[in-house]
C-alpha positions as CSV (number, residue, x, y, z in Angstrom):
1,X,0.0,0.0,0.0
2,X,0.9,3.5,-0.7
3,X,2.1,6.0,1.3
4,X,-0.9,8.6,2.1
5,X,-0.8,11.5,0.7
6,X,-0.7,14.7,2.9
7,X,1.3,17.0,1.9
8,X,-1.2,19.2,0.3
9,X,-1.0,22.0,2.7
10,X,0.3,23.6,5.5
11,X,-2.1,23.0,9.0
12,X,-3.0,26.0,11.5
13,X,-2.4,23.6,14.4
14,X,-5.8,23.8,15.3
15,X,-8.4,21.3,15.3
16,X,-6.7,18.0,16.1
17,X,-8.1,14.5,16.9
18,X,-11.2,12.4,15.8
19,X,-14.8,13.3,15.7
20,X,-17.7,10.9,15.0
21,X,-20.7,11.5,13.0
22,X,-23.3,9.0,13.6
23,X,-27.3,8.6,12.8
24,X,-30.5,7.8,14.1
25,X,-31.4,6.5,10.6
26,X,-29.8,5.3,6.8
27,X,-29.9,8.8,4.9
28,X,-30.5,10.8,7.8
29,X,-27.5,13.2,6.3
30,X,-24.2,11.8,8.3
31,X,-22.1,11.9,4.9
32,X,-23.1,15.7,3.8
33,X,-22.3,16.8,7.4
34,X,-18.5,15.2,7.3
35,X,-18.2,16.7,4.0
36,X,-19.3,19.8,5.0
37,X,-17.2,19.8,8.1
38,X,-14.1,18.6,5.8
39,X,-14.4,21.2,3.8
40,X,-14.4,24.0,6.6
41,X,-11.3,22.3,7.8
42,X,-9.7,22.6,4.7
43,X,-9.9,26.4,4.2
44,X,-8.6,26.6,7.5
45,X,-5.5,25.1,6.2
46,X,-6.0,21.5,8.7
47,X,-4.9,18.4,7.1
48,X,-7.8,16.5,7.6
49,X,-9.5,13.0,6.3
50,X,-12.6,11.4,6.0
51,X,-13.2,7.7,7.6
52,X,-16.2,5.2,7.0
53,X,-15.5,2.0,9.1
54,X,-18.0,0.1,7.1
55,X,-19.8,1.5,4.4
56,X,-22.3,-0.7,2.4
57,X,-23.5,0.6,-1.0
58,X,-23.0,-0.4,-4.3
59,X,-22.2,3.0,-5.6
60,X,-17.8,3.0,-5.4
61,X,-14.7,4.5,-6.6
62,X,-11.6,3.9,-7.6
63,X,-8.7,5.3,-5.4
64,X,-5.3,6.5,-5.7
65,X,-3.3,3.2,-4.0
66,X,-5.5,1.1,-6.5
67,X,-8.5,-0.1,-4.2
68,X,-12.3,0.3,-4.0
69,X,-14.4,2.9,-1.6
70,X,-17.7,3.6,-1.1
71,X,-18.0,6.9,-3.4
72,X,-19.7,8.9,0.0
73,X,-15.9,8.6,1.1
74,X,-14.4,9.7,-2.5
75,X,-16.8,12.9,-2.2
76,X,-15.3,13.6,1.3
77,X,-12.0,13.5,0.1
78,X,-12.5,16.3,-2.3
79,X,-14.4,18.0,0.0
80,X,-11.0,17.7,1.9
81,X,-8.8,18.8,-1.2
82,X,-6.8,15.0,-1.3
83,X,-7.3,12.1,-3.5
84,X,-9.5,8.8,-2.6
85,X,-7.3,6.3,-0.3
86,X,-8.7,2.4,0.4
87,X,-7.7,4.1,3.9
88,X,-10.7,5.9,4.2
89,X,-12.8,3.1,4.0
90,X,-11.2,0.2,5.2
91,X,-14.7,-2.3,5.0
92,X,-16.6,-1.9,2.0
93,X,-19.6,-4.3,1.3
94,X,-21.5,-4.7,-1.9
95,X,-24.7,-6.5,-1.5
96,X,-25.3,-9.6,-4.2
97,X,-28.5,-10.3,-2.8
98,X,-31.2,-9.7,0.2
99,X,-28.5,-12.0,2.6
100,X,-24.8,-12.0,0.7
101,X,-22.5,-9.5,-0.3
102,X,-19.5,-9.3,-1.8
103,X,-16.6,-8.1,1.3
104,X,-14.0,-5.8,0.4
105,X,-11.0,-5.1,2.8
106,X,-8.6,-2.2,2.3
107,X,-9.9,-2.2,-1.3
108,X,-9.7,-5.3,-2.4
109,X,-12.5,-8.1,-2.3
110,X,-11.8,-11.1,0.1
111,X,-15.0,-13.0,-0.2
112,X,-18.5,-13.1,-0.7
113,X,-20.2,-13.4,2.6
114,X,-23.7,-13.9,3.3
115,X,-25.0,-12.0,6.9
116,X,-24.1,-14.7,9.3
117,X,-21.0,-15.8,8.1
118,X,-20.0,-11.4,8.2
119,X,-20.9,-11.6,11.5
120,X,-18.1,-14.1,12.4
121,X,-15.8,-12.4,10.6
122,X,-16.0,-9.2,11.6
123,X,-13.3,-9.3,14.0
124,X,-10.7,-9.9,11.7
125,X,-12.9,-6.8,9.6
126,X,-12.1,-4.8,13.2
127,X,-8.2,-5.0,13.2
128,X,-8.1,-3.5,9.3
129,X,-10.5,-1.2,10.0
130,X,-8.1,0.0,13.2
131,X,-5.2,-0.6,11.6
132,X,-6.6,2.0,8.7
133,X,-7.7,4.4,11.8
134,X,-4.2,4.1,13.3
135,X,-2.2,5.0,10.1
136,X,-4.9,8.5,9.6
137,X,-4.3,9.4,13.0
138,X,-0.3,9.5,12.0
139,X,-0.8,11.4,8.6
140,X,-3.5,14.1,9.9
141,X,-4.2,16.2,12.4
142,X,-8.1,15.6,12.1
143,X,-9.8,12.4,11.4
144,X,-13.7,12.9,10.7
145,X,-15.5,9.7,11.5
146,X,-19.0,8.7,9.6
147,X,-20.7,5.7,11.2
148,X,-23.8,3.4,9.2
149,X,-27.3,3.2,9.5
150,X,-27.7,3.7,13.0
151,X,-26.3,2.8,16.5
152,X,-29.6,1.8,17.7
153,X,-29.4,-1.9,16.1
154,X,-29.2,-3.2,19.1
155,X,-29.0,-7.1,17.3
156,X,-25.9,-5.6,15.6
157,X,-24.4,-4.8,18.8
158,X,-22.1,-7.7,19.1
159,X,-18.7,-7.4,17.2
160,X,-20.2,-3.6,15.8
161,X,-17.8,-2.0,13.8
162,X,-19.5,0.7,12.0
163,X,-21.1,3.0,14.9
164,X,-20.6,2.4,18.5
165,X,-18.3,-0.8,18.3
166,X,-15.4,1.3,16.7
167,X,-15.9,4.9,19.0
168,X,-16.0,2.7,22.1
169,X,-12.6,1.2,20.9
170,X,-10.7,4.0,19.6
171,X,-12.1,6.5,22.5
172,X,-14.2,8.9,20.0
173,X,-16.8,11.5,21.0
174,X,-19.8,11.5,18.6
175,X,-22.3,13.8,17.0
176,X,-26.0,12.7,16.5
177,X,-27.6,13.8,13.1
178,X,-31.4,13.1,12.9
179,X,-33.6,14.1,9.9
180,X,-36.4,15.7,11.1
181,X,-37.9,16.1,7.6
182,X,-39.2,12.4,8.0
183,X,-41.0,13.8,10.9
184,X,-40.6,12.6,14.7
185,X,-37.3,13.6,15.4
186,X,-37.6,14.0,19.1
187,X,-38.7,10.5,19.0
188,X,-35.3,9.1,16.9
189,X,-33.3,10.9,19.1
190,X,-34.7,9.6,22.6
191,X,-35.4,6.3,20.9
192,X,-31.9,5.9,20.1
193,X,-30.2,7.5,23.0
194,X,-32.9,4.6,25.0
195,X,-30.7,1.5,22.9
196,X,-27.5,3.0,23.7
197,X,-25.8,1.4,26.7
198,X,-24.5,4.1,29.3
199,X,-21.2,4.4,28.2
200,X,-22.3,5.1,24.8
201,X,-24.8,7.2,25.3
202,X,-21.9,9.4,27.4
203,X,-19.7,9.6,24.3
204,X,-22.9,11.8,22.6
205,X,-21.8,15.5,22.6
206,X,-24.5,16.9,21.1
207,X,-27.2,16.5,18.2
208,X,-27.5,18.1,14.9
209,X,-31.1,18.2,13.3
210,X,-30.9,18.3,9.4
211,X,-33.2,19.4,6.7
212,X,-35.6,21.7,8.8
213,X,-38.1,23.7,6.5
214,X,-40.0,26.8,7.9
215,X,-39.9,28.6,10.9
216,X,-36.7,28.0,12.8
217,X,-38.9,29.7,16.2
218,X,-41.4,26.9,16.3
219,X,-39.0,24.9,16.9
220,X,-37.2,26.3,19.8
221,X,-39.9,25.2,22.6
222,X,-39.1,21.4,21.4
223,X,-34.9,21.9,21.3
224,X,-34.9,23.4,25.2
225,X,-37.3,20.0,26.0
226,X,-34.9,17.8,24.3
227,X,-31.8,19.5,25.9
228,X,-34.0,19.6,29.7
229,X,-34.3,16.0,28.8
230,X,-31.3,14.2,27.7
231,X,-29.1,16.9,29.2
232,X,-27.4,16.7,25.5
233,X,-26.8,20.3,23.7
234,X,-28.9,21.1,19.9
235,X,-25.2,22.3,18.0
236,X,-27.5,23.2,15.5
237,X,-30.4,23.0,13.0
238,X,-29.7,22.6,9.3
239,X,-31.8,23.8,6.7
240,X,-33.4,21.8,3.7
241,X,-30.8,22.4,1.2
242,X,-32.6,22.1,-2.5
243,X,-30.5,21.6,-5.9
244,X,-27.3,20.3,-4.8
245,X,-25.1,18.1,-6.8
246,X,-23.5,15.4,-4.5
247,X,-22.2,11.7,-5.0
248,X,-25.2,10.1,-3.4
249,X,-23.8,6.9,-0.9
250,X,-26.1,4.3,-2.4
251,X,-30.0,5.4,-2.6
252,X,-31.5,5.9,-6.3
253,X,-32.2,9.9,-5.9
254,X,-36.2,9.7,-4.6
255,X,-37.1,12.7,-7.3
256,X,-37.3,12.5,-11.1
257,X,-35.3,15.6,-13.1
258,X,-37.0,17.2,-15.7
259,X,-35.8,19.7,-17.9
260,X,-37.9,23.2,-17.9
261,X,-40.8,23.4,-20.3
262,X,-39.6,24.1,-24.1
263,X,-35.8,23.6,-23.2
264,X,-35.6,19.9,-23.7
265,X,-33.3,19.1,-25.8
266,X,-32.7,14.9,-24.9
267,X,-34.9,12.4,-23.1
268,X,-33.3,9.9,-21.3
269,X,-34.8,6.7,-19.5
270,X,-32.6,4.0,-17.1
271,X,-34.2,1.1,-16.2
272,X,-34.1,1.4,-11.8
273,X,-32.3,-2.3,-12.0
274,X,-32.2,-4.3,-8.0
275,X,-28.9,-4.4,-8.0
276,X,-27.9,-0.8,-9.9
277,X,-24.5,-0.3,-8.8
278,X,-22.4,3.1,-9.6
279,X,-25.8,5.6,-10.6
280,X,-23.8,8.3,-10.0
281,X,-22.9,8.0,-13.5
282,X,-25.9,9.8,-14.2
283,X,-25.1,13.0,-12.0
284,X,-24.2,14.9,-14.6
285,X,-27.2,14.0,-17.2
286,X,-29.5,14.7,-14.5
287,X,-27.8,17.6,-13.5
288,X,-28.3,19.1,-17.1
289,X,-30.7,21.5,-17.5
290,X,-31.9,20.3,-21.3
291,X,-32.4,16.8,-20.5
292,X,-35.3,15.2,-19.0
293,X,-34.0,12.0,-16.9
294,X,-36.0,9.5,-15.1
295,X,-35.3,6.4,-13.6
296,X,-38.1,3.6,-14.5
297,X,-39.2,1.5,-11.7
298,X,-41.2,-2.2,-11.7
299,X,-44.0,-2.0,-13.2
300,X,-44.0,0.9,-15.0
301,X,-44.7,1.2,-18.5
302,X,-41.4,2.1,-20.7
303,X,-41.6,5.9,-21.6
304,X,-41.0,7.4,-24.9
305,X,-37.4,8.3,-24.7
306,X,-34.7,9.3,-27.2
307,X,-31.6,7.7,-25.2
308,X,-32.0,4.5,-23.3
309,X,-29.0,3.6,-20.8
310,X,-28.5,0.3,-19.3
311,X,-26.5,0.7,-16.1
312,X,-24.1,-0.8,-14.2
313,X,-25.0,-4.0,-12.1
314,X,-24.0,-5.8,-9.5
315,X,-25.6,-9.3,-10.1
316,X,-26.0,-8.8,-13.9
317,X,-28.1,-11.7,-15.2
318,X,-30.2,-11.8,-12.4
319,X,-31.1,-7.9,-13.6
320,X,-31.6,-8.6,-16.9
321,X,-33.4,-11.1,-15.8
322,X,-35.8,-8.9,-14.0
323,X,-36.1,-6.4,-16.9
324,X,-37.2,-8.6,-19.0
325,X,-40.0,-9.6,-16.9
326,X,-40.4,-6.4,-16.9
327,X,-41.9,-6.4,-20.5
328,X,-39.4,-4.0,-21.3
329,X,-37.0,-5.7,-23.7
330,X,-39.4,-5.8,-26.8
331,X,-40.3,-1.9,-25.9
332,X,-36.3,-0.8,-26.3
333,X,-36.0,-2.9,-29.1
334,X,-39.0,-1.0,-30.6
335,X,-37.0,2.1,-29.5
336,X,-33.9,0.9,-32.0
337,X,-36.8,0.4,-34.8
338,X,-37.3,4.0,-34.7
339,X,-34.3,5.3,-34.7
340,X,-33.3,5.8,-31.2
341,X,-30.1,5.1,-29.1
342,X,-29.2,2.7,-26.5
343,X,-25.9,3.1,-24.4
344,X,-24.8,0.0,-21.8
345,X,-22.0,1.5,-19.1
346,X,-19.9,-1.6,-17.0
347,X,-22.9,-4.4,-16.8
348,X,-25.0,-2.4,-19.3
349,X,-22.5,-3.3,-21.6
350,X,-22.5,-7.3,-21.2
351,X,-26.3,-7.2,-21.3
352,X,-25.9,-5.8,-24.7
353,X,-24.1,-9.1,-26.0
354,X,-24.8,-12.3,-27.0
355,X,-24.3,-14.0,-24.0
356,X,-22.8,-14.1,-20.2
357,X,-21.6,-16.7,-18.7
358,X,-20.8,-17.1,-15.2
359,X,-19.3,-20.7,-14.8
360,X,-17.7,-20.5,-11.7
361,X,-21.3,-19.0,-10.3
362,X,-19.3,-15.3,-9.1
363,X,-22.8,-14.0,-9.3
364,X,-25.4,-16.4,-8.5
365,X,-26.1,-19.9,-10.1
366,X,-23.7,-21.4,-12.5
367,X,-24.8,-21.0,-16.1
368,X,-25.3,-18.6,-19.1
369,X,-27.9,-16.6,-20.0
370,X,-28.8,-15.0,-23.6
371,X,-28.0,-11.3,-23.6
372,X,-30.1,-8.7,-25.7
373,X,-28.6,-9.4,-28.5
374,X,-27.6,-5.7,-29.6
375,X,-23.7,-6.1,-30.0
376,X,-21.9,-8.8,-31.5
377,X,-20.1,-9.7,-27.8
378,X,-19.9,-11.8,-24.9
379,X,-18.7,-11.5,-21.5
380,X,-17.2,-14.3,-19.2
381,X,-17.5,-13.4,-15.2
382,X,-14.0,-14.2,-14.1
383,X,-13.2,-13.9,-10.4
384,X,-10.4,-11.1,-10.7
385,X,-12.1,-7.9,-10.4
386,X,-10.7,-5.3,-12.9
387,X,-9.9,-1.6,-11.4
388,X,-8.4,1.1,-13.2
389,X,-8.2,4.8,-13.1
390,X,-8.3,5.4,-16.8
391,X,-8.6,8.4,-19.3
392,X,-8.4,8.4,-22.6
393,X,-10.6,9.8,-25.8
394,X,-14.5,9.0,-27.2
395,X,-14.8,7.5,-30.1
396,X,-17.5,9.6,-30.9
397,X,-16.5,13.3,-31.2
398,X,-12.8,12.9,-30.0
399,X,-13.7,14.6,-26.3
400,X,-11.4,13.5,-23.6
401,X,-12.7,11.4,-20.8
402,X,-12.2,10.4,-17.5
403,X,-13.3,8.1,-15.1
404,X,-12.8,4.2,-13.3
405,X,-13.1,0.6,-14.1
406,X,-14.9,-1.8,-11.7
407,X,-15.7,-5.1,-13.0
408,X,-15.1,-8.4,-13.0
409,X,-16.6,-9.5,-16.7
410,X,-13.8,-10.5,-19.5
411,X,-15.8,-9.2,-23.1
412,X,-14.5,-10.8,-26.5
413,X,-16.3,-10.7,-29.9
414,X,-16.3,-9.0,-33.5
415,X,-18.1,-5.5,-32.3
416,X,-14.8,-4.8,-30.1
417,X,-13.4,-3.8,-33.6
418,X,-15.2,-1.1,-33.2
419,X,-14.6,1.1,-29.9
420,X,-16.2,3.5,-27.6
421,X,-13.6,4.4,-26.2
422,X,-9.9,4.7,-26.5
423,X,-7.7,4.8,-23.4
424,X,-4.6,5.8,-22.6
425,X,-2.7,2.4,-21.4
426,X,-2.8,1.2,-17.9
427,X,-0.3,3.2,-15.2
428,X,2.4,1.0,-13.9
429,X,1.7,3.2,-10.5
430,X,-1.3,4.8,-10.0
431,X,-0.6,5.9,-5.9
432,X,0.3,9.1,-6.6
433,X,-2.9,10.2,-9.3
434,X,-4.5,12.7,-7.9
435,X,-6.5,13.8,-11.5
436,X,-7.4,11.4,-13.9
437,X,-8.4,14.2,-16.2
438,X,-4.4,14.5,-16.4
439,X,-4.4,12.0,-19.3
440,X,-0.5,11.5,-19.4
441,X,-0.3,10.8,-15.5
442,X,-1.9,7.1,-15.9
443,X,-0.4,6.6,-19.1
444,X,1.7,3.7,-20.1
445,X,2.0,5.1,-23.7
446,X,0.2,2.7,-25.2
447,X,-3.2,3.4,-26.2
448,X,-6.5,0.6,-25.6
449,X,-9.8,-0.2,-27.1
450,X,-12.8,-0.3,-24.8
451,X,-15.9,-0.8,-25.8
452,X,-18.1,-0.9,-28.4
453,X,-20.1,0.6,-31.5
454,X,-22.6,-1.4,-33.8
455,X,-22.4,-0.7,-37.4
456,X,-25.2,1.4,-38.0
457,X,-24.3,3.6,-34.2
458,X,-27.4,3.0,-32.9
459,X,-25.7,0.8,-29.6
460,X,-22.9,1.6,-27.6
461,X,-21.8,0.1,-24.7
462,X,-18.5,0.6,-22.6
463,X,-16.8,-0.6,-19.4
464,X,-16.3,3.3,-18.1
465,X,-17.6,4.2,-15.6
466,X,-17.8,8.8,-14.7
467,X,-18.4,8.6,-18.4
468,X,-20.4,12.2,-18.7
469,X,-18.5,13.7,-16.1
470,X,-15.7,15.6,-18.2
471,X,-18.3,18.2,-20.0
472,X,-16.6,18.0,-23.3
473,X,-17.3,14.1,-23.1
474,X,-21.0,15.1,-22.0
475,X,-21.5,17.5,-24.9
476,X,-20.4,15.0,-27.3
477,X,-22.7,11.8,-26.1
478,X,-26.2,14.1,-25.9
479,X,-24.9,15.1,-29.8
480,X,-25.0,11.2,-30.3
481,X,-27.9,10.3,-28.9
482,X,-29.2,13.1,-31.4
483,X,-29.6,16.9,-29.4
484,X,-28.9,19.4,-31.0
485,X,-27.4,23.0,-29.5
486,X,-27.1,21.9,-26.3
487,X,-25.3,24.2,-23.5
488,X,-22.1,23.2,-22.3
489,X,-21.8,22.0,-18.7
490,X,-18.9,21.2,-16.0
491,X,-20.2,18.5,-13.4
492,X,-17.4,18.9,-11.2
493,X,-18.0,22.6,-11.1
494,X,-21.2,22.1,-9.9
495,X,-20.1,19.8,-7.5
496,X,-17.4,22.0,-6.0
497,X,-20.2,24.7,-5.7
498,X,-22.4,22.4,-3.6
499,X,-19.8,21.2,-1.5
500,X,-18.6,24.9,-0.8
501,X,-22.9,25.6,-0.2
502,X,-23.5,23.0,1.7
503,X,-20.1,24.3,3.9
504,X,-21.3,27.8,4.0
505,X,-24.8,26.4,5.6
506,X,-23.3,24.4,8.1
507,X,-21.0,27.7,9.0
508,X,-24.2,29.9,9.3
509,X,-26.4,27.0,11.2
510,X,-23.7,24.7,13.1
511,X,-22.5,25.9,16.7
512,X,-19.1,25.6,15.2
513,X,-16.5,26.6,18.4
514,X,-18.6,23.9,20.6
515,X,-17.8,21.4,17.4
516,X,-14.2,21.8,17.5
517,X,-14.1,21.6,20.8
518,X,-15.6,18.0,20.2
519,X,-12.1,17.0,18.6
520,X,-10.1,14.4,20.7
């Protein structure tokens, strides 16, 4: 493993130690706060880095030493101004199925687990977990801690890693975050505080309630009964924040974008797949203000759409399984009839082939199943995963792209003759990458095919994964998929802006000197 980079800057010699941001709930806003808070610490000069025990999500990145995070931690680290390290999230677990998933330590995967069989493993989870821990402590003067789900699982007490389990053992005071836009916050925070044991509860220095709308006054009345009550301090009451562009942890975004009236310029539909892995691809189309996005879920009719894009996939038959009880298949090949486009990213791709087979059964049962049929391919599941940090150049349009491989599919066949995407070798080293967009820094020299395009250009799939991201790469895929004038646009600009707003907020709303004060 690499060393970690930290010499990015020079600290105050403020703020030092390890603060924990737990929840009372999944999504109830623990990864925007340690953004947030890692980007205050950075303007203030403090070398400071994100940590998530145990994430599970099936939304990664790639990172600098080589290894695989949850992409909540790769979004922290940019909020932090340093590249993604395995360090900052030492566990990651990507779920196969309702009981298994697939257990990646310090990056790389070591098995694939179902719940029980975790559970006994967990201890040997623990020591790289601390052992990542240890090593951040050494190279920054602040370590900003995000537990999982919430530390009131009381059956998930034993051999707990993510929330309690790990403060308890490396001595960390936490913050509480509850979302009282899901209504009954009072009763998330007392309930949870009531499953804590007492030394845990002790380690609670105060709660944060996130995504308040209205009257901040109405609220006071029910803050002073919380604090008379648990004796724990209110640091502070965060607005609902609309419109920003972050790397969401795992959840399919619950709203469907739609461009304003008369400005569409591109429809595009995604089938909402079980086991959609890595939709944060899509930031950047939904993000654009001439395309209408939506995500279609079971049991929805297919909607009339000019682009249709296939998405990554963590148990890819079984998906394509499901779409075609769906009813959708003969509706997107109806879509190709007319004229329209279809674009397959990582496991999109493969279900564009001929055929996947999975003989070893890395995915499910043992067997093959018939792809769509679209491009002249087929894929083998192999049980070395592939992961890259790659850049290169479209195919279509020449624009430079960006992005990561995660996969474990091998994909041979005739329409490989005829690329998406050429890339720019494979880096001997890729530790010390800090911008992929730097095409020359994970260069070999030697230029590779990825992908493919059927003859007639209708279907295009591609193992790349941040595809839009790089706006020149963005313009030139909605020109494919057929609209016209179409405004340019910088994802990663936006994203720096929301990560800089959603800083500001916490600044305005947050009790920020009692905070600080927290780090130990």
């Amino acid at each position: 493993m690499s060393e970690i980079p930290v010499n990015f800057g020079a600290s105050t010699g403020a703020h030092r130690g390890t603060l924990m941001i737990q929840g009372t709930s999944s999504d109830a806003g623990k990864s925007t706060v340690v953004a947030a808070l890692c980007r205050l610490l950075y303007r203030e000069g403090v070398r400071v880095a994100p940590f998530k025990p145990q994430n599970m999500a099936l939304n990664s990145a790639v990172t600098a030493d080589g290894g695989e995070i949850g992409r909540a931690q790769a979004l922290q680290a940019q909020a932090a101004g340093i590249a993604p390290h395995t360090d900052f999230n030492p566990v990651l677990l990507k779920p196969s199925s309702d009981r298994g998933a697939q257990v990646i330590i310090g990056g790389a995967v070591v098995a694939d687990l179902d719940a029980r069989a975790y559970h006994a493993y967990k201890p040997r989870a623990m020591a790289a977990v601390l052992a990542a821990y240890a090593r951040l402590r050494t190279g920054y003067d602040a370590v900003l801690v995000e537990g999982a789900g919430s530390p009131a699982e009381v059956n998930l007490r034993a051999r707990d890693i993510a929330n309690m389990g790990f403060a308890e053992a490396v001595d960390a005071p936490v913050l509480l975050v509850a979302d009282i836009d899901r209504g009954g916050v009072f009763a998330q925070l007392l309930g949870t505080l009531a499953c804590l044991s007492d030394s845990e509860r002790a380690r609670i220095k105060g709660f944060i309630i996130n995504r308040f709308r209205g009257d901040p006054s109405l609220l006071t009345s029910g803050l002073e009964w919380l604090e008379a009550r648990t004796g724990i301090p209110v640091l502070g009451v965060l607005p609902y924040l609309h419109g920003l562009h972050l790397d969401g942890e795992d959840m399919l975004p619950g709203e469907r974008h739609s461009a304003a009236r008369g400005e569409i310029r591109l429809r595009v539909a995604v089938p909402a797949l079980p086991r959609i892995s890595n939709h944060t691809d899509f930031d950047a189309l939904r993000a654009h203000p001439q395309v209408d996005f939506r995500y279609v879920g079971a049991g929805e009719p297919w909607p009339d759409s000019d682009l249709v894009i296939l998405p990554g996939s963590k148990h890819v038959r079984d998906d394509l399984a499901w779409l075609r009880a769906q009813g959708w298949a003969p509706a997107m090949a109806r879509h190709l009839r007319y004229g329209g486009k279809v674009l397959g990213i990582c496991g999109g791709l493969q279900m564009l082939g001929t055929a996947i087979h999975d003989p070893l059964g890395l995915e499910g049962e043992a067997g093959t199943t018939a792809g769509l049929g679209w491009l002249d391919i087929e894929t083998t599941m192999q049980p070395q995963k592939q992961l890259r940090l790659v850049a290169g150049r479209l195919s279509v349009g020449d624009a430079p792209v960006s992005g990561y491989e995660i996969h474990m599919g091998v994909t041979h066949g005739a329409a490989l003759e005829r690329p998406a995407v050429w890339l720019a070798g494979e880096a001997s080293d890729v530790s010390s990458v800090s911008d992929v967009s730097d095409v020359s820094s994970v260069s070999d020299g030697t230029d590779r095919a990825d992908g493919a395009r059927s003859a007639d250009d209708q279907v295009m799939g591609t193992y790349l994964h941040g595809l839009f991201d790089t706006p020149q790469a963005l313009h030139a895929l909605l020109t494919w998929a057929g609209a016209r004038d179409v405004e340019a646009q910088d994802y990663n600009v936006l994203r720096e802006a929301s990560l800089d707003r959603l800083a500001d907020s916490l600044a305005a709303h947050l009790d920020l000197t009692r905070v600080w004060a927290c780090l130990r």
